[in-house]
mmCIF file of the N, C-alpha and C atoms, coordinates in Angstrom:
data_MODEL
# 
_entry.id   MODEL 
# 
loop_
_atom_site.group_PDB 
_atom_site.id 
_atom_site.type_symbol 
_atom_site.label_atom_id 
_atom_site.label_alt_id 
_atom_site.label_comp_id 
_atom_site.label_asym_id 
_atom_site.label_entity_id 
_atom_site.label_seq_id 
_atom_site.pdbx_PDB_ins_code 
_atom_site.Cartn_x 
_atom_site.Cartn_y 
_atom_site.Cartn_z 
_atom_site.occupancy 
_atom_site.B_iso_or_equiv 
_atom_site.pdbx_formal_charge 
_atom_site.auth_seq_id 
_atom_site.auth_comp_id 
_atom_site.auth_asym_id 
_atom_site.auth_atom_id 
_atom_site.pdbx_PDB_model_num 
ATOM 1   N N  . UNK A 1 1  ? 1.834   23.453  -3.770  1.00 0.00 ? 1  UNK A N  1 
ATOM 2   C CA . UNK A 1 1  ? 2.938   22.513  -3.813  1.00 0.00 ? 1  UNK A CA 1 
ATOM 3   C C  . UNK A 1 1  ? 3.891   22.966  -4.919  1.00 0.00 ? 1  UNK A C  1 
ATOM 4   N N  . UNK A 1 2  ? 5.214   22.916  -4.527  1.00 0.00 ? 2  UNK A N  1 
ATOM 5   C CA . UNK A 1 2  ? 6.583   23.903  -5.748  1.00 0.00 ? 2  UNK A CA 1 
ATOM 6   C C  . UNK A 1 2  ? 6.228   22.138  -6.677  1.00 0.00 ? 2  UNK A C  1 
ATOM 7   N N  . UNK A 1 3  ? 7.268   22.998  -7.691  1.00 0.00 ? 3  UNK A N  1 
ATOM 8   C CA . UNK A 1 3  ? 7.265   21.948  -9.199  1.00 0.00 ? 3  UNK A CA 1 
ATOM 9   C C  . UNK A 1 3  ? 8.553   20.740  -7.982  1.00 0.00 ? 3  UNK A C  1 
ATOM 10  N N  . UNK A 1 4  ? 9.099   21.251  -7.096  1.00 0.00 ? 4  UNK A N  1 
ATOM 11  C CA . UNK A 1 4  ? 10.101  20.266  -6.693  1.00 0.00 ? 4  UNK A CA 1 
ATOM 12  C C  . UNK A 1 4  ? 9.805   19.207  -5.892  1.00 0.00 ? 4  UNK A C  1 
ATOM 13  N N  . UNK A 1 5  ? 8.452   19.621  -4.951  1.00 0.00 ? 5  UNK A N  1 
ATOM 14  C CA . UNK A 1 5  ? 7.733   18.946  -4.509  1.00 0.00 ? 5  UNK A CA 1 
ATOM 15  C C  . UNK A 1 5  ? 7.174   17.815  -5.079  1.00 0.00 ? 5  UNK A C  1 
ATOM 16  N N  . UNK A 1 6  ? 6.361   18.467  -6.285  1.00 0.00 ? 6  UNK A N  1 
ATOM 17  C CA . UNK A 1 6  ? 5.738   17.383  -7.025  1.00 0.00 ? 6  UNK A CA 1 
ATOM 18  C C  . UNK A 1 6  ? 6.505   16.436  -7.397  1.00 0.00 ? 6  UNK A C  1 
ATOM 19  N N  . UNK A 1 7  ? 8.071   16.656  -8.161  1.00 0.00 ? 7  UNK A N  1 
ATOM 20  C CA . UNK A 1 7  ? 8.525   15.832  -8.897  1.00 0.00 ? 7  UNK A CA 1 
ATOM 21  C C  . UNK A 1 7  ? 9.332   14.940  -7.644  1.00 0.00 ? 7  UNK A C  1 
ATOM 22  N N  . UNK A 1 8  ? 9.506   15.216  -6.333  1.00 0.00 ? 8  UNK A N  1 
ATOM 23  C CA . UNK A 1 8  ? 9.570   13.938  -5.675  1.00 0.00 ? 8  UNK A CA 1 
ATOM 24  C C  . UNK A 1 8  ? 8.568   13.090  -5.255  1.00 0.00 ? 8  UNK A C  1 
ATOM 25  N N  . UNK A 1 9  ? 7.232   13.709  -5.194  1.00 0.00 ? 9  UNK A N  1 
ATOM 26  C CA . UNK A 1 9  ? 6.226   12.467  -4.694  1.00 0.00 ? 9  UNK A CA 1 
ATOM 27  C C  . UNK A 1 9  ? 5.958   11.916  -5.846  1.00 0.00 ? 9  UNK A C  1 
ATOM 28  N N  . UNK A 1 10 ? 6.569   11.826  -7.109  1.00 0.00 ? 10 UNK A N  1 
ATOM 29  C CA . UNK A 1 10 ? 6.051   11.174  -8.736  1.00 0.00 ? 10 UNK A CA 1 
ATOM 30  C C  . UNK A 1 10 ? 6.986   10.253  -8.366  1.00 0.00 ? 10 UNK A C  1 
ATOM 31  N N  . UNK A 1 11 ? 5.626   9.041   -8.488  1.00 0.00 ? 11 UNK A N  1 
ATOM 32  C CA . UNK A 1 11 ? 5.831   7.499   -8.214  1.00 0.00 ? 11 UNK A CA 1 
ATOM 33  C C  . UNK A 1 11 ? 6.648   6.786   -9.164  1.00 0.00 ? 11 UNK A C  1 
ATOM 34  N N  . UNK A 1 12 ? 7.673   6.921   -9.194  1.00 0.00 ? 12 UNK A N  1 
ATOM 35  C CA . UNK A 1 12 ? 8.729   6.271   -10.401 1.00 0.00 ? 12 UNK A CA 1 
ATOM 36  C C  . UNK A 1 12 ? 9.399   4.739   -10.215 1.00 0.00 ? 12 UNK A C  1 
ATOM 37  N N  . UNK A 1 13 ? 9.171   4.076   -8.788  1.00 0.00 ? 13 UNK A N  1 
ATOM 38  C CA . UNK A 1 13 ? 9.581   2.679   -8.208  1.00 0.00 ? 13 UNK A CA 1 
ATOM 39  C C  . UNK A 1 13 ? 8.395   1.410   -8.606  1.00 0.00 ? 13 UNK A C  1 
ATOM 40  N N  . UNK A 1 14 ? 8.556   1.085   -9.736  1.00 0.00 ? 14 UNK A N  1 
ATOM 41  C CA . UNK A 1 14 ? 7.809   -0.436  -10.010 1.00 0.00 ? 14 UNK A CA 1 
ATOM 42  C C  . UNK A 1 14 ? 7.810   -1.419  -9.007  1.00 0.00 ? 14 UNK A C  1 
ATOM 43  N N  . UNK A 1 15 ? 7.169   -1.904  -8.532  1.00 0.00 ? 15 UNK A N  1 
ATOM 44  C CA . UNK A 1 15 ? 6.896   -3.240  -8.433  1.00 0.00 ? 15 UNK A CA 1 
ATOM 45  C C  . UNK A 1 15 ? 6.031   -4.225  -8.921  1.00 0.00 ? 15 UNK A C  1 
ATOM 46  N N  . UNK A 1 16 ? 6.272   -5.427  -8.410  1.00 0.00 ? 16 UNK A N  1 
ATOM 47  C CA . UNK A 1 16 ? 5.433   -6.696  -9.083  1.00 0.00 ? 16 UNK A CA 1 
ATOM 48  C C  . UNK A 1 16 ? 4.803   -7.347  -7.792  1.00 0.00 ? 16 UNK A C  1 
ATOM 49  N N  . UNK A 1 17 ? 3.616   -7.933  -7.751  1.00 0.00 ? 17 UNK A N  1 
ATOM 50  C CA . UNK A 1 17 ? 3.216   -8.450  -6.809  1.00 0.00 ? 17 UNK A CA 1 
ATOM 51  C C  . UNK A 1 17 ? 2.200   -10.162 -7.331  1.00 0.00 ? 17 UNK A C  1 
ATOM 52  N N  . UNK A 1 18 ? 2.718   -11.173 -7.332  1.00 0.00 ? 18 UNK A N  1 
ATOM 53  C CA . UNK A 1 18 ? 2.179   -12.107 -8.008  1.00 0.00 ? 18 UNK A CA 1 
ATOM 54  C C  . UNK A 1 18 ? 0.965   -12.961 -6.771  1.00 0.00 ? 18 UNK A C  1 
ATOM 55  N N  . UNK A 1 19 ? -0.639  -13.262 -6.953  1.00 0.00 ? 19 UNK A N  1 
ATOM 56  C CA . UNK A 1 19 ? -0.905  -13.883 -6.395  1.00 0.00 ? 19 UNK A CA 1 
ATOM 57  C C  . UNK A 1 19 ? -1.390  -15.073 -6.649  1.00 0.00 ? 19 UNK A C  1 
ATOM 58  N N  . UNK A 1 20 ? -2.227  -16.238 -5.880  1.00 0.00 ? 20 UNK A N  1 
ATOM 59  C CA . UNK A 1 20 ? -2.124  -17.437 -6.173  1.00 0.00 ? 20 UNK A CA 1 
ATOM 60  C C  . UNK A 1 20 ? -3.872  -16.780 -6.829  1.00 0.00 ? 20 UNK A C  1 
ATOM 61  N N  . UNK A 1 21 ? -4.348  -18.062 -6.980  1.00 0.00 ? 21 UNK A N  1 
ATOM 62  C CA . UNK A 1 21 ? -5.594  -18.027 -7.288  1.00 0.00 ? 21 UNK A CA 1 
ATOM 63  C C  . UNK A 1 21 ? -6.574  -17.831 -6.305  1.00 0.00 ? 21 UNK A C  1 
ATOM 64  N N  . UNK A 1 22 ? -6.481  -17.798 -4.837  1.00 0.00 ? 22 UNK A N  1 
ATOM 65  C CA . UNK A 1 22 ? -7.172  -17.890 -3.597  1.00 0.00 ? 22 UNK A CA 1 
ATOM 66  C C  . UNK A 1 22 ? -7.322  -16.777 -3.458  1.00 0.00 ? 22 UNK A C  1 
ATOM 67  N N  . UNK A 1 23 ? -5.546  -16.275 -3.368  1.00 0.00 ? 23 UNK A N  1 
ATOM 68  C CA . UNK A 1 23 ? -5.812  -14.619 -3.240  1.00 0.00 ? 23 UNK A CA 1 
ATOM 69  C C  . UNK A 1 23 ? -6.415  -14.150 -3.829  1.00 0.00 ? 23 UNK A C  1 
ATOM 70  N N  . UNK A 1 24 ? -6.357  -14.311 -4.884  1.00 0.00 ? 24 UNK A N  1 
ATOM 71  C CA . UNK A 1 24 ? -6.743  -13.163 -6.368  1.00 0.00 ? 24 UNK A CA 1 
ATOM 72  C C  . UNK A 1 24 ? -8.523  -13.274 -6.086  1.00 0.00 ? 24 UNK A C  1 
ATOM 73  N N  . UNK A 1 25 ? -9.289  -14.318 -5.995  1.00 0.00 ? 25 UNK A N  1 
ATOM 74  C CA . UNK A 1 25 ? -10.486 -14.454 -5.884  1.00 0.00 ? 25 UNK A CA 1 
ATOM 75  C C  . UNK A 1 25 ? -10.872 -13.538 -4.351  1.00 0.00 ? 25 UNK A C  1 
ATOM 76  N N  . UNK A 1 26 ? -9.703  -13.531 -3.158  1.00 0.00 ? 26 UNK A N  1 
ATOM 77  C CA . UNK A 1 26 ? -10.184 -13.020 -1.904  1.00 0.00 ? 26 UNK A CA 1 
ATOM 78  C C  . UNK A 1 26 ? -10.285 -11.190 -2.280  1.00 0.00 ? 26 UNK A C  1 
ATOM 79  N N  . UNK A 1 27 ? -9.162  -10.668 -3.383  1.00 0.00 ? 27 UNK A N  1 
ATOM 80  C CA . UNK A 1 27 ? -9.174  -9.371  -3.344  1.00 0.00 ? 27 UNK A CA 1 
ATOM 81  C C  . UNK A 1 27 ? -9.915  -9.263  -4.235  1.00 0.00 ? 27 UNK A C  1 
ATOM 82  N N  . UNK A 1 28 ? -10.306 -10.228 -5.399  1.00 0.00 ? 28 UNK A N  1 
ATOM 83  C CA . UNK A 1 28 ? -11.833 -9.495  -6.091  1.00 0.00 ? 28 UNK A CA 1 
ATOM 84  C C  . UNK A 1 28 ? -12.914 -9.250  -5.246  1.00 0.00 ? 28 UNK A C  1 
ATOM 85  N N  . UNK A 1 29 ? -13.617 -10.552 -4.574  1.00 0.00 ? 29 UNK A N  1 
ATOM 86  C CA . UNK A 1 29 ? -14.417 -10.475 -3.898  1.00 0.00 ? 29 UNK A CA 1 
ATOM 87  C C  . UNK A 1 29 ? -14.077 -8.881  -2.812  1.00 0.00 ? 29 UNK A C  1 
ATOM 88  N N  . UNK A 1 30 ? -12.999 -9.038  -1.994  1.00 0.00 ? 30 UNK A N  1 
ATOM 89  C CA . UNK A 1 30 ? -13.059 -7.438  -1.347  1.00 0.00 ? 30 UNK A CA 1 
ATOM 90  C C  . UNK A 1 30 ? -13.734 -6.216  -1.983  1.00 0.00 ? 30 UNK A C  1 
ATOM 91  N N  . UNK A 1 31 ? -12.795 -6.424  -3.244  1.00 0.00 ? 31 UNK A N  1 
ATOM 92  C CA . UNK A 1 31 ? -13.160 -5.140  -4.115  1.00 0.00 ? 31 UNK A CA 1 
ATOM 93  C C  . UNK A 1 31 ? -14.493 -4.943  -5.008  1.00 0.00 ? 31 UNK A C  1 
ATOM 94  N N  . UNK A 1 32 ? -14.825 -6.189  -5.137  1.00 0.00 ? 32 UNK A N  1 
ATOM 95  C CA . UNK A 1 32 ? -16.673 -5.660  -5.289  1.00 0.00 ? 32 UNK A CA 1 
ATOM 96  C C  . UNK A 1 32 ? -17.342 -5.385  -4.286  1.00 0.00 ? 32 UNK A C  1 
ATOM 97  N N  . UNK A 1 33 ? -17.189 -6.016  -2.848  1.00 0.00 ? 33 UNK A N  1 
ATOM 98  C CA . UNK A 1 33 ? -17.958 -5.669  -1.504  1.00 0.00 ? 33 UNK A CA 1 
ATOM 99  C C  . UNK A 1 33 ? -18.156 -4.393  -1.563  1.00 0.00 ? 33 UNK A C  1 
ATOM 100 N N  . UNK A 1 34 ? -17.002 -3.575  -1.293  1.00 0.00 ? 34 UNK A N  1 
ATOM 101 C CA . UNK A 1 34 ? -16.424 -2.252  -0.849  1.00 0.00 ? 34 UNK A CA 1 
ATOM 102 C C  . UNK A 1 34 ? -16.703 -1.245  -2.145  1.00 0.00 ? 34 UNK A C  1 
ATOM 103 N N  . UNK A 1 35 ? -16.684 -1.418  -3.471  1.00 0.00 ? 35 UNK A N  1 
ATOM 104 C CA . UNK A 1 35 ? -16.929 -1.129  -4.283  1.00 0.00 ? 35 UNK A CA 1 
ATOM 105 C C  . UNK A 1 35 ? -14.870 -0.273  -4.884  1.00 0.00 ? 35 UNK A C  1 
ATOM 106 N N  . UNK A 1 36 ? -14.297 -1.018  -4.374  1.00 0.00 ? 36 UNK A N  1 
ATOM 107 C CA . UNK A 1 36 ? -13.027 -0.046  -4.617  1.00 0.00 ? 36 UNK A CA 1 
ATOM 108 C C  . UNK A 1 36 ? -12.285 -0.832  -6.119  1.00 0.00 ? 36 UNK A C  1 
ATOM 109 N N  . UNK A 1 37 ? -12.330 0.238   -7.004  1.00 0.00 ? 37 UNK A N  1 
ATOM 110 C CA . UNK A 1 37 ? -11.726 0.754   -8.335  1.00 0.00 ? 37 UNK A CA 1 
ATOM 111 C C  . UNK A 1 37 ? -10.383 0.960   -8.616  1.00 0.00 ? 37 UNK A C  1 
ATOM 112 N N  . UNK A 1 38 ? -9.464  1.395   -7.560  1.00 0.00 ? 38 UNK A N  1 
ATOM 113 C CA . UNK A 1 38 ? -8.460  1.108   -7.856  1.00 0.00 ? 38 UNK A CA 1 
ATOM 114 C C  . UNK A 1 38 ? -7.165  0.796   -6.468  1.00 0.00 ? 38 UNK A C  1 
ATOM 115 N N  . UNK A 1 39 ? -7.141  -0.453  -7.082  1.00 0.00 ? 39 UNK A N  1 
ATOM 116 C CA . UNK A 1 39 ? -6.497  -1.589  -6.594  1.00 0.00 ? 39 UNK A CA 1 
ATOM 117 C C  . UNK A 1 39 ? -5.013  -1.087  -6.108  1.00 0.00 ? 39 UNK A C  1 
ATOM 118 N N  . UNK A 1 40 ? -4.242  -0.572  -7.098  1.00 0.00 ? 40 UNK A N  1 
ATOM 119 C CA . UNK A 1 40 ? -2.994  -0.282  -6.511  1.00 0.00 ? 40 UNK A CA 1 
ATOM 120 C C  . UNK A 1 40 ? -3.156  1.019   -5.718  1.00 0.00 ? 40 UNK A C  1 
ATOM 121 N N  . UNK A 1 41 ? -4.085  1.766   -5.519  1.00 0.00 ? 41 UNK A N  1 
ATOM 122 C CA . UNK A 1 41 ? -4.155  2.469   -4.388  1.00 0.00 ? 41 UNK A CA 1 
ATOM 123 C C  . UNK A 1 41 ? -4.334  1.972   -3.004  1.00 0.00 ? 41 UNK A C  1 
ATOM 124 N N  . UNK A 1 42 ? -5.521  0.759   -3.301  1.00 0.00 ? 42 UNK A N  1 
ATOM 125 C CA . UNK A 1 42 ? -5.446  0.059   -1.951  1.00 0.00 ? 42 UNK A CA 1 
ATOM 126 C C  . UNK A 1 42 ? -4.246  -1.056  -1.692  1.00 0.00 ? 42 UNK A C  1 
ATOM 127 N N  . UNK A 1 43 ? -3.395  -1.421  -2.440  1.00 0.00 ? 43 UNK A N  1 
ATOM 128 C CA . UNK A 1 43 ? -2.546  -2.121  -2.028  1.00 0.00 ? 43 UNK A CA 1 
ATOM 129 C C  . UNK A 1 43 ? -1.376  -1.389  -1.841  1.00 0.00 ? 43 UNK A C  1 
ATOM 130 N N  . UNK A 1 44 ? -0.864  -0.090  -2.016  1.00 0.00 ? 44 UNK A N  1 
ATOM 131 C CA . UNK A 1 44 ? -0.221  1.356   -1.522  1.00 0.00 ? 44 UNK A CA 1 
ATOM 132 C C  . UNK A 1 44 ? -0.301  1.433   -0.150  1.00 0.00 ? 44 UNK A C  1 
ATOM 133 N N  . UNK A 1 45 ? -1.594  1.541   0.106   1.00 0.00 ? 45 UNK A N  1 
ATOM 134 C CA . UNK A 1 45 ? -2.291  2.029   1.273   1.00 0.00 ? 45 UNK A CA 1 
ATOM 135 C C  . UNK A 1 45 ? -1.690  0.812   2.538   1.00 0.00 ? 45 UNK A C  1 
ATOM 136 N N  . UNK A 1 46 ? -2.499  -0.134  2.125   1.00 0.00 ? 46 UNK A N  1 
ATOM 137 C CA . UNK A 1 46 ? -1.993  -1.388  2.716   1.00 0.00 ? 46 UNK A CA 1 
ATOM 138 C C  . UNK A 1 46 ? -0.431  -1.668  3.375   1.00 0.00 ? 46 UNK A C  1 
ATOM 139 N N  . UNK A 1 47 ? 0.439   -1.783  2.450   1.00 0.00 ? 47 UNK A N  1 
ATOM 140 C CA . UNK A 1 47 ? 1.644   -2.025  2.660   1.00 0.00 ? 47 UNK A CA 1 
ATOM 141 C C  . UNK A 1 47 ? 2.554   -0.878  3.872   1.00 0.00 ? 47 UNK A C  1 
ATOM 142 N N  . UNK A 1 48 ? 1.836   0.536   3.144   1.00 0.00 ? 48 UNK A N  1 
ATOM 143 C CA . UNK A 1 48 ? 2.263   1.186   4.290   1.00 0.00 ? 48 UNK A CA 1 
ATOM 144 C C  . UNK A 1 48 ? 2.225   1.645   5.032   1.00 0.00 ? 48 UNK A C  1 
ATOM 145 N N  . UNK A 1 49 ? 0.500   1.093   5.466   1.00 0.00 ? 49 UNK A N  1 
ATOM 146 C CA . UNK A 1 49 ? 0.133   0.929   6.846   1.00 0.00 ? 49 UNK A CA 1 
ATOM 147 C C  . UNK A 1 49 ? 0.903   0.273   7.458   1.00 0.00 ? 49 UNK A C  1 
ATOM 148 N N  . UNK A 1 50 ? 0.784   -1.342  6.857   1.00 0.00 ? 50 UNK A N  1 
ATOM 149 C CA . UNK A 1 50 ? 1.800   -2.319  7.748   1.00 0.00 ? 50 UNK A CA 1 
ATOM 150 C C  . UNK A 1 50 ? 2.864   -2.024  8.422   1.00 0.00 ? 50 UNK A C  1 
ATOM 151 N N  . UNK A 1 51 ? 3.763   -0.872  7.395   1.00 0.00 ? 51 UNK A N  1 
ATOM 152 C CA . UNK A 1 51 ? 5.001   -0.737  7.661   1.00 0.00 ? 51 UNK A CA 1 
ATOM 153 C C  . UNK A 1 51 ? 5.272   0.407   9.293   1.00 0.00 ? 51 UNK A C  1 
ATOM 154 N N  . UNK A 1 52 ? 4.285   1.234   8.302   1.00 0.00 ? 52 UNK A N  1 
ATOM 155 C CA . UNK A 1 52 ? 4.397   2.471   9.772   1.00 0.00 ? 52 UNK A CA 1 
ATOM 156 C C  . UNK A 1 52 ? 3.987   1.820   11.352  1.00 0.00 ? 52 UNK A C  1 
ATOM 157 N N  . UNK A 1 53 ? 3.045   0.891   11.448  1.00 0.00 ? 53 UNK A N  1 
ATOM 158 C CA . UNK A 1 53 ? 2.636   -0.117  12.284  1.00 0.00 ? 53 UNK A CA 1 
ATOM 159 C C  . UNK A 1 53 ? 3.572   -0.911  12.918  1.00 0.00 ? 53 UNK A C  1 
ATOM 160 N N  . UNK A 1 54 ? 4.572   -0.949  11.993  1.00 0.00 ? 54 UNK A N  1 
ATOM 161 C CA . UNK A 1 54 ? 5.645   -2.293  12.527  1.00 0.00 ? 54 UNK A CA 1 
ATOM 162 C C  . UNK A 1 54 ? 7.009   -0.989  13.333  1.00 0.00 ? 54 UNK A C  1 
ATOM 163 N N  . UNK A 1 55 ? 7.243   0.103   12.509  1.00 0.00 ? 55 UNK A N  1 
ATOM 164 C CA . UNK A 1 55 ? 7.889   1.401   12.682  1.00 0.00 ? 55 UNK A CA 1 
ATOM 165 C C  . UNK A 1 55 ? 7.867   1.281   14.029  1.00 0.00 ? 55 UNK A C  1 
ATOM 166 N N  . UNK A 1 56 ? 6.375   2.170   14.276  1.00 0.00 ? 56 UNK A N  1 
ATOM 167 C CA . UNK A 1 56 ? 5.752   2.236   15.709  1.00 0.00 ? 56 UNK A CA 1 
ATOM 168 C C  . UNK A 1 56 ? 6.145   1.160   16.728  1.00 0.00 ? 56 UNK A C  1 
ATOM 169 N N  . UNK A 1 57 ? 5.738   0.323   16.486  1.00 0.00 ? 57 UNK A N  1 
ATOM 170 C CA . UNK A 1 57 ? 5.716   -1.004  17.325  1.00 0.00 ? 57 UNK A CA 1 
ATOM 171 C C  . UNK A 1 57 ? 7.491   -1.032  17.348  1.00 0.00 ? 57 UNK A C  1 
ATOM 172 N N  . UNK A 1 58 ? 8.508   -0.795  16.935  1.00 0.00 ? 58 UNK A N  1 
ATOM 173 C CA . UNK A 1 58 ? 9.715   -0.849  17.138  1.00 0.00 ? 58 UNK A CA 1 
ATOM 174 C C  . UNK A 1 58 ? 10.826  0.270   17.718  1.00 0.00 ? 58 UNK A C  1 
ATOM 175 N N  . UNK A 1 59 ? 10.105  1.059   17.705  1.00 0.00 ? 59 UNK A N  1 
ATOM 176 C CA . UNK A 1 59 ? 10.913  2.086   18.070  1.00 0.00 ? 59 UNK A CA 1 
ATOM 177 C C  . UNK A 1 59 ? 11.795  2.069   19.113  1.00 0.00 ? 59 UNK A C  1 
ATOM 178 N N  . UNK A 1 60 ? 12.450  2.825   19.641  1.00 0.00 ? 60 UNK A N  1 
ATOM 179 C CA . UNK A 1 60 ? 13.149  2.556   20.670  1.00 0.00 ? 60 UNK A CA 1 
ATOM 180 C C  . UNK A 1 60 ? 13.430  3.168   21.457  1.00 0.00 ? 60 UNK A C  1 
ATOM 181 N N  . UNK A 1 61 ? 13.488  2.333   23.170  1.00 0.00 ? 61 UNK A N  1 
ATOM 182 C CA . UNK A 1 61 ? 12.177  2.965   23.999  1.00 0.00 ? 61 UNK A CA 1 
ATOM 183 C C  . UNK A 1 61 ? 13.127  3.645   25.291  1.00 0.00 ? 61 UNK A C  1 
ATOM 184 N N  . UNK A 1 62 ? 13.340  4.113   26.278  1.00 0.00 ? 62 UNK A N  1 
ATOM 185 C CA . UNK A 1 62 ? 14.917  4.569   26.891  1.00 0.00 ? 62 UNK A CA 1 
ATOM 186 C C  . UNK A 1 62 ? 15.006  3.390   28.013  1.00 0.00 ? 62 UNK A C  1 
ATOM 187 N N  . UNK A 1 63 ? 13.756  2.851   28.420  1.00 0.00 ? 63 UNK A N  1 
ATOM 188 C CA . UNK A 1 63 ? 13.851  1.827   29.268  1.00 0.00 ? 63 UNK A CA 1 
ATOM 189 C C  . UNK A 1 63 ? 13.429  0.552   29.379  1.00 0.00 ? 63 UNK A C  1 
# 
């Protein structure tokens, strides 16, 4: 991978994601089940599954 490569996939876009207390107890509990360590990888993962999913599902079709 060139140095130019790298320095566009370097994650530089913050976000914030606030949950209630229901949630927060539903994604601990996930994340001890599963044993998964880090969280903003699976909520990465997550979001842009959804998205490519919704992508797909929209595309546009000739007939």
């Amino acid at each position: 991978m060139s140095m130019d490569e790298k320095e566009r996939r370097r994650r530089i876009h913050r976000k914030t994601i606030v949950f209630n207390s229901d949630e927060q107890k539903l994604i601990d509990n996930f994340c001890k089940r599963y044993s998964i360590k880090n969280r903003t990888k699976l909520f990465r993962e997550a979001i842009i599954t959804v998205i490519l999913q919704k992508l797909e599902q929209d595309h546009p079709t000739l007939f």
